[in-house]
C-alpha positions as CSV (number, residue, x, y, z in Angstrom):
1,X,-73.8,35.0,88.3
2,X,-75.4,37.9,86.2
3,X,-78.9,38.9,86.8
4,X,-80.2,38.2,83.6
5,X,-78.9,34.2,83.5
6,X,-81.9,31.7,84.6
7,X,-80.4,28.8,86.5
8,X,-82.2,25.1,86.5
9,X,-80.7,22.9,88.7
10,X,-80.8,19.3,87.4
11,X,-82.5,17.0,89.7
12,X,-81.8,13.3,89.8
13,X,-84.4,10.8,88.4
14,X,-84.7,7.0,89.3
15,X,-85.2,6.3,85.6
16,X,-82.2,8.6,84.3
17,X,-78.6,8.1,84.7
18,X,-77.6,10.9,87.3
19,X,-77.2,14.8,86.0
20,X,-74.0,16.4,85.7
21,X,-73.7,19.1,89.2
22,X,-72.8,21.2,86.0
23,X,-76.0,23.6,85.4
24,X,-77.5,25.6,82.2
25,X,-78.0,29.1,82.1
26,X,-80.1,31.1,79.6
27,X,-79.3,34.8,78.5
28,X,-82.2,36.9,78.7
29,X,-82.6,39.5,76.5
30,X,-85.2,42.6,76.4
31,X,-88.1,41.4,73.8
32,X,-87.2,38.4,73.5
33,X,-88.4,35.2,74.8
34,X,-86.5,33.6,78.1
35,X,-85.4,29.8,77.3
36,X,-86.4,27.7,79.9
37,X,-83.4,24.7,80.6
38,X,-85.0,22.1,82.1
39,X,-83.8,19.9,84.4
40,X,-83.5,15.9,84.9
41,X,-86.9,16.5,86.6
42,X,-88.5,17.9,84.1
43,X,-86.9,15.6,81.3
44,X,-88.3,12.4,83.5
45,X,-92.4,14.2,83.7
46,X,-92.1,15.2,79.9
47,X,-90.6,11.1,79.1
48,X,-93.6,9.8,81.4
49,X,-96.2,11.9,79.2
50,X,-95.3,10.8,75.8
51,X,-95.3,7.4,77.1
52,X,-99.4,8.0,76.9
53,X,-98.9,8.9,72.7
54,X,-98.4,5.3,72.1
55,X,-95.9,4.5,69.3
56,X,-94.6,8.0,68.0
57,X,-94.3,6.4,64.5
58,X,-97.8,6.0,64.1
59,X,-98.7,9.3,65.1
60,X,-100.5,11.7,62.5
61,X,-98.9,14.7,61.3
62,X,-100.5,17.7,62.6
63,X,-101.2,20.8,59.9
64,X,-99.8,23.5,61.4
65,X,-96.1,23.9,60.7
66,X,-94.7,25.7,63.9
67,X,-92.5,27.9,62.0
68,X,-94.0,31.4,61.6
69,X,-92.9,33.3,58.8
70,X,-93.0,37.0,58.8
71,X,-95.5,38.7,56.3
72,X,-94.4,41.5,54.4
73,X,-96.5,43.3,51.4
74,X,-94.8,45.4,48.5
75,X,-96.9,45.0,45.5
76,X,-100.6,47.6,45.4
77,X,-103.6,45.2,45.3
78,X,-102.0,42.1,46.4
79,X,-104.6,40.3,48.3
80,X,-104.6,37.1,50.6
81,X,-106.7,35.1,52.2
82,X,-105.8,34.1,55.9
83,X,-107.6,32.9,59.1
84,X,-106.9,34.9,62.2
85,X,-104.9,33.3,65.5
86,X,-104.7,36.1,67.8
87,X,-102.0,38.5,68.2
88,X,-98.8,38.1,69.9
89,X,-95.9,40.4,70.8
90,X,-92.9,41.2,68.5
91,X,-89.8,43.1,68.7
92,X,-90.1,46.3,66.2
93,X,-87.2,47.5,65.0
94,X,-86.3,50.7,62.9
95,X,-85.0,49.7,59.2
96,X,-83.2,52.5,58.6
97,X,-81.1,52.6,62.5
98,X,-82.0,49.0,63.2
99,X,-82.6,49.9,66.7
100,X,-84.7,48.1,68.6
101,X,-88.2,50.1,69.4
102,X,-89.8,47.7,72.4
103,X,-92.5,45.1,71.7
104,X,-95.6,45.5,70.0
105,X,-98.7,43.5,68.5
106,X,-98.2,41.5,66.2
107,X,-101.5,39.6,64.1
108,X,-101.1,35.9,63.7
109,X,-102.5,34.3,60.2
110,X,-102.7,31.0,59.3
111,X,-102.8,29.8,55.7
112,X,-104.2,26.7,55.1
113,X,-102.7,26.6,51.6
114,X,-99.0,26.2,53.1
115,X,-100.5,25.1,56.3
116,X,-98.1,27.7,57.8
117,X,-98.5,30.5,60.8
118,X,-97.8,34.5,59.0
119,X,-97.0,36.8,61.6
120,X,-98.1,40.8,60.1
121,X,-96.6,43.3,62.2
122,X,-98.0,46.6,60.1
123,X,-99.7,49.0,62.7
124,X,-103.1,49.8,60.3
125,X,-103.8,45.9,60.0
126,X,-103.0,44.8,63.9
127,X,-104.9,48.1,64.7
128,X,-108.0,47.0,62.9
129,X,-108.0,44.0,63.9
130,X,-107.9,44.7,66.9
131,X,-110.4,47.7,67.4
132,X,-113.0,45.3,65.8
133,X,-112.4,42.6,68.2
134,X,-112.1,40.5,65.2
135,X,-112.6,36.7,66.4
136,X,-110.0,34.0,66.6
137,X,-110.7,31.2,63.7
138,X,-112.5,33.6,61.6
139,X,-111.3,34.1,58.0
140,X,-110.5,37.3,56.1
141,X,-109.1,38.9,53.1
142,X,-106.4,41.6,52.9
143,X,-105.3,43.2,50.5
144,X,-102.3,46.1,50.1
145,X,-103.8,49.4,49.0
146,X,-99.9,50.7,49.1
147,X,-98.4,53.5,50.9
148,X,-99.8,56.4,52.6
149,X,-98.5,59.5,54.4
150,X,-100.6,60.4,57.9
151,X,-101.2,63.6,59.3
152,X,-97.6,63.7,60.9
153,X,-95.7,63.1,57.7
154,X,-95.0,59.7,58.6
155,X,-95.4,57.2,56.0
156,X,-97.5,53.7,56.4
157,X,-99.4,50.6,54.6
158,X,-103.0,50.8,54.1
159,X,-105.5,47.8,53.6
160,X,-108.7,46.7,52.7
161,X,-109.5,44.2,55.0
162,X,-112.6,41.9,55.0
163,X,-114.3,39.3,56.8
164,X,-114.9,36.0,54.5
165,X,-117.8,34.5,55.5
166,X,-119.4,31.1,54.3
167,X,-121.5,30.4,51.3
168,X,-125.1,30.0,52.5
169,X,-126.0,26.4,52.0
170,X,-129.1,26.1,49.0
């Protein structure tokens, strides 16, 4: 077996049918999430906890949609409105090579318009963000100032970024 294949031997389970000897394996690949294959074991704890959600069909919808969707900004003095997650850690990669640079921070937004998770990867953004300490359910506004070039020639996006607080009740 390689060295980068995670093996999960399947276990049998009294309230199963009896796993195949057969087992799963899972690539893992640099910056990118391992998948965990779970076993009959596993199967049988994760069947024995929904049992306590009571009849899925009634269940309410939750408002987050799980897919992420990356969050990209071309147009000067387009502005959003977003709450921030936390950050999390993305694979960069180079546009012009497509080669992959390692991971780094990535912001995590939530817009309760398209009840939908935006994950912004630009380095000025994440960097403020994160020198702030800028809290976890706190809202804020960004908005693209366009391109700049830094002191080493390289070119980067530039925000405004503000806190949106609450209107003080009268």
């Amino acid at each position: 077996m390689e060295k980068d294949q995670v093996v999960s031997p399947q276990q049998p389970s009294e309230n199963l049918p009896a796993a195949s000897t057969d087992t799963s394996l899972a690539t893992s690949q640099p910056g990118k999430k391992e998948v965990q294959i779970v076993g009959m074991e596993e199967m049988t704890a994760a069947v024995e906890k929904a049992k306590n959600l009571g009849d899925v069909a009634k269940l309410k919808v939750g408002t987050i949609n799980l897919k992420s969707e990356y969050l990209s900004f071309e147009t000067p003095g387009e502005s959003i409105r977003r709450v921030f997650l936390g950050f999390t850690l993305r694979m960069s990669v180079d546009p012009a090579t497509a080669e992959e640079k390692g991971l780094v921070p990535a912001a995590q937004l939530y817009d309760p318009e398209t009840e939908t998770i935006n994950v912004c990867m630009q380095t000025v953004l994440c960097g403020v963000l994160h020198e702030v300490g800028y809290p976890r359910g706190a809202a804020l506004q960004i908005t693209y100032k366009g391109d700049k070039k830094g002191k080493n020639g390289l070119k980067y996006q530039d925000f405004d970024i503000r806190a949106l607080v609450p209107e003080a009740a009268e």
